[in-house]
C-alpha positions in Angstrom: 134.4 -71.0 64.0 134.5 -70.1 60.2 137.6 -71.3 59.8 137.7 -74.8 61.0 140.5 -77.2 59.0 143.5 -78.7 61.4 145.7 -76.4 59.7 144.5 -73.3 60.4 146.9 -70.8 62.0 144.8 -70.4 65.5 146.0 -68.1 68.6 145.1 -70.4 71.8 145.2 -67.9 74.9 143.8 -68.4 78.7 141.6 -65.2 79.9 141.3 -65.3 83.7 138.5 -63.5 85.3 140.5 -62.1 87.8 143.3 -60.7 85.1 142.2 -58.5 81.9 145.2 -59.2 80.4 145.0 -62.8 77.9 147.9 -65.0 77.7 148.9 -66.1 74.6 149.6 -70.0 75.1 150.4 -71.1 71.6 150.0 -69.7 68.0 150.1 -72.3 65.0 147.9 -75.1 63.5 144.0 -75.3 64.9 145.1 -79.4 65.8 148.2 -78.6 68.4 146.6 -75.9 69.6 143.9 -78.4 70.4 146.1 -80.9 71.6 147.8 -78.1 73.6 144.3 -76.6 75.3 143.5 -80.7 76.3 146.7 -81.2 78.5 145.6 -78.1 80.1 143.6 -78.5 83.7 139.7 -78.5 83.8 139.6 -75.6 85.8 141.9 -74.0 82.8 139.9 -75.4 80.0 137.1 -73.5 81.3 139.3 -70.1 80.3 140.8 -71.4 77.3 139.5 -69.6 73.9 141.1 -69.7 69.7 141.5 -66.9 68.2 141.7 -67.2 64.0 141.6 -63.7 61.9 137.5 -63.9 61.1 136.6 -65.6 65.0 137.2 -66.3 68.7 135.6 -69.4 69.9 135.9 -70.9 73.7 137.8 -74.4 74.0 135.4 -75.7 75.5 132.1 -74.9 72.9 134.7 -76.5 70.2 136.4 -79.6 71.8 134.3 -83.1 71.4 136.5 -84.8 73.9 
């Protein structure tokens, strides 16, 4: 992502393959929304992306463990 400090306003949402329609989990600070996606199950995780206003990013291509 472009945008990549702790504090920046992210949208954290689940895409399922079987659903078109995203979920919107959280919107707020890049760190919670982090902390958020990592309580989350694995099989989840896998569907988790953050959205900021320049890029979208999958959890799972961003979180280091």
């Amino acid at each position: 992502m472009r945008s990549t400090s702790s504090t920046t306003t992210v949208r954290l949402y689940y895409l399922d393959e079987s659903d078109p329609v995203a979920q919107t989990l959280f919107y707020g600070p890049l760190a919670e929304a982090v902390a958020i996606a990592r309580q989350q199950p694995e099989d989840v995780q896998s569907g988790l992306w953050f959205a900021t206003d320049n890029d979208v990013v999958p959890f799972l291509d961003l979180d280091d463990g």
